[in-house]
N, C-alpha and C positions, 0 to 999 in steps of 0.2 A: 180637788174637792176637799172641804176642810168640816169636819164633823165638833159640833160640838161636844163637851166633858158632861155628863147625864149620870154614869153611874156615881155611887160613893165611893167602889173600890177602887177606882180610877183617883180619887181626889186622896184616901189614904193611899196610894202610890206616889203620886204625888208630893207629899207629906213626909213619908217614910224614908220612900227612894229613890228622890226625885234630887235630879243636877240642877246645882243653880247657879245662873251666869247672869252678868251684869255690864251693859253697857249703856254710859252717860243715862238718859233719862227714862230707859227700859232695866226693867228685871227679869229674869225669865227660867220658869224651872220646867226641867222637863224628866219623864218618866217613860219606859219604853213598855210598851202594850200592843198587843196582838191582834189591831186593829189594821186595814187596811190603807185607811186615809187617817191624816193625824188629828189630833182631838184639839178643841181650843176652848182654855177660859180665861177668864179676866177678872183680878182680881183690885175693884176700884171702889175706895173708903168711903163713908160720905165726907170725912174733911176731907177728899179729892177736888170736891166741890159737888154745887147741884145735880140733879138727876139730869137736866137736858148736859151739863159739861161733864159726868161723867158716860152717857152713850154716845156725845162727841166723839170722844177718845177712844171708847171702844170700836165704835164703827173705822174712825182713821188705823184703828193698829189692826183690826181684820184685815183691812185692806190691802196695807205693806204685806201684812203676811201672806196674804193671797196672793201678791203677786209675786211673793220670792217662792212659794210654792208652786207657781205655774214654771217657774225655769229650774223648778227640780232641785233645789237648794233644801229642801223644808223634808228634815228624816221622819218617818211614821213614826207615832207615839204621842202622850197625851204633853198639851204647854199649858201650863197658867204662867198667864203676864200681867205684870203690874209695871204702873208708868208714875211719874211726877207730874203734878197738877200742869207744866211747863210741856206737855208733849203737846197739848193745845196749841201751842203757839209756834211749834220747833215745825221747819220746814217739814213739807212730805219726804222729800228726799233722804233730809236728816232721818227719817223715821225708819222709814227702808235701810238707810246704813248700819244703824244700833240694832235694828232687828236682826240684821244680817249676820255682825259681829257676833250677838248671840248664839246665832245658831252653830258659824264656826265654833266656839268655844265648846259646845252641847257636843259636836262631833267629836271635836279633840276630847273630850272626857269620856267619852264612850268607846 
């Protein structure tokens, strides 16, 4: 289960003390927090493009995330992610891969 990021002091965490790792057309910072299940936001411009292409994107990166979270891959604490206008177009697969790298990385740093 993946809870969304709601409070502020979660986003100045974030901000402040937040890891930030970077694979091909994801970004991804993470913050560790006292939460149960990990928090998720997304952070998409409007030159990302329109509103229907950027809750595209959002909906596809919830998704990858969810299901690296369902095989236990995905450490508690709060993510903001940010993508390139081209994750639209980037396989599902791909998307899951970069995700994943991510998260390795967020491990290793922690």
């Amino acid at each position: 289960m993946i809870w969304r990021v709601t409070r502020r002091e979660t986003f100045l965490a974030l901000r402040k003390e937040g890891i930030k790792v970077r694979s091909g057309l994801v970004t991804m910072v993470f913050a560790p927090s006292e939460t149960q299940h990990p928090q998720l936001a997304f952070a998409l411009h409007r030159r990302f493009g329109n509103a229907v292409k950027r809750n595209r994107a959002r909906r596809r990166l919830k998704e990858a995330f969810t299901l690296l979270d369902s095989q236990n891959s995905v450490k508690t604490g709060a993510y903001l992610i940010s993508a390139s206008p081209k994750v639209l177009q980037a396989p599902f697969k791909e998307l899951i891969q970069q995700l994943s790298i991510c998260l390795q990385k967020v491990e290793n740093a922690t």
